[in-house]
C-alpha positions, 0 to 999 in steps of 0.5 A, spaced: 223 538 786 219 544 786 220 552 787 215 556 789 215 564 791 209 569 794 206 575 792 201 576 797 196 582 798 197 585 791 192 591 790 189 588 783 183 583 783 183 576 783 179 576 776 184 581 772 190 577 775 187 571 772 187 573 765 195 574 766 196 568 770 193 564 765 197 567 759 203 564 761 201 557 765 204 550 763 209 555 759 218 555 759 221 561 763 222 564 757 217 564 753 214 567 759 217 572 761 217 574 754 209 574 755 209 578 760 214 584 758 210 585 752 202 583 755 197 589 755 195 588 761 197 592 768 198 585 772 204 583 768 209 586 771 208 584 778 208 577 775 213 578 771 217 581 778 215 574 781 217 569 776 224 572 777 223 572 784 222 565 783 227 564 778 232 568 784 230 562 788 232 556 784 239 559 782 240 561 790 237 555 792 237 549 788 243 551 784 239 550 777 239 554 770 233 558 767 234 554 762 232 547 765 225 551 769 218 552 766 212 555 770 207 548 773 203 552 778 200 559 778 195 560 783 191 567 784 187 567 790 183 573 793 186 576 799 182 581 804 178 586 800 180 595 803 172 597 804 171 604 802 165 608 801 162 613 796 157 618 797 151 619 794 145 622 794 141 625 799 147 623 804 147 616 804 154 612 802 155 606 797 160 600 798 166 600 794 170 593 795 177 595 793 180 588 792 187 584 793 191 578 790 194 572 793 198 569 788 202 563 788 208 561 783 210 553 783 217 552 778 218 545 776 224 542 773 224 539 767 226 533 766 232 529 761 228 528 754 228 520 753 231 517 746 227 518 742 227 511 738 228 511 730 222 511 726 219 505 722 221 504 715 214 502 711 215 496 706 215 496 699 208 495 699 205 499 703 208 505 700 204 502 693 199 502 695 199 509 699 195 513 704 189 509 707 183 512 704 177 515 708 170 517 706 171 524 707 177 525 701 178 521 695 171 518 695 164 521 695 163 526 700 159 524 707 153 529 706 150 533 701 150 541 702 143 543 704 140 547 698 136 553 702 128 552 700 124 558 698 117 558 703 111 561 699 109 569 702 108 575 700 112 579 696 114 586 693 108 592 697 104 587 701 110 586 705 112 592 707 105 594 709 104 587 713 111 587 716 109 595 719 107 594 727 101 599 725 098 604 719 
């Protein structure tokens, strides 16, 4: 089952969107919401408005708790850009693209945990005889440290002089 909501011509570009969408992709709802209230960034209350919104929509809906939601989809899309212009000199224009987002919010429910099955007692010997050894702990290392090699040059005044561009 999935819970959707849209947030469509919002006035931020895609790009700046997408730093907070992806902040909180895959996340519970209450992590994300607490993300959100707390991010620097500008994007994050419209998105944190459309998480409720969806949540809103889950409650009203689908008869579901909060607690049983996390976030499965979040896509920013680019919407259509308000073309403005700017003067410059001699009285020619510049371009100005003043760029808008579509946004796209897919809640999914989890679903019940599986019992988790009882974990395997080792056996005596197993416990006597210890970890399982690798080259890289208990023996000799996997490689030598690399001693740094001194190259034969000039030392002192000469190399001062001969590191100059000109005299």
């Amino acid at each position: 089952m999935e819970i959707t909501a849209k947030l469509n011509y919002l006035r931020m570009a895609p790009r700046k969107v997408r730093i907070v969408a992806d902040l909180i992709k895959d996340m519970e709802i209450k992590q994300a919401e607490t993300q959100l209230k707390f991010a620097p960034k500008r994007a994050a209350k419209p998105l944190l408005k459309l998480l409720n919104s969806a949540i809103a929509n889950a409650k009203q809906n689908f008869n579901l708790e909060k607690d049983s939601l996390f976030i499965k989809q979040i896509l920013v899309n680019e919407g259509p850009p308000f073309k403005r212009w700017r003067p410059v000199s001699r009285g020619r224009a510049f371009p100005i693209m003043k760029r808008t987002s579509h946004v796209n919010l897919v809640l999914g429910v989890k679903e019940k945990a599986e019992a988790r099955k009882p974990a395997e007692t080792p056996t005596e010997s197993e416990i006597q005889a210890g970890p399982p050894k690798s080259e890289g702990f208990g023996g000799k290392p996997k490689f030598k440290a690399s001693r740094r090699i001194k190259k034969p040059g000039l030392k002192g005044v000469a190399k001062k002089i001969f590191r100059r561009k000109s005299f």
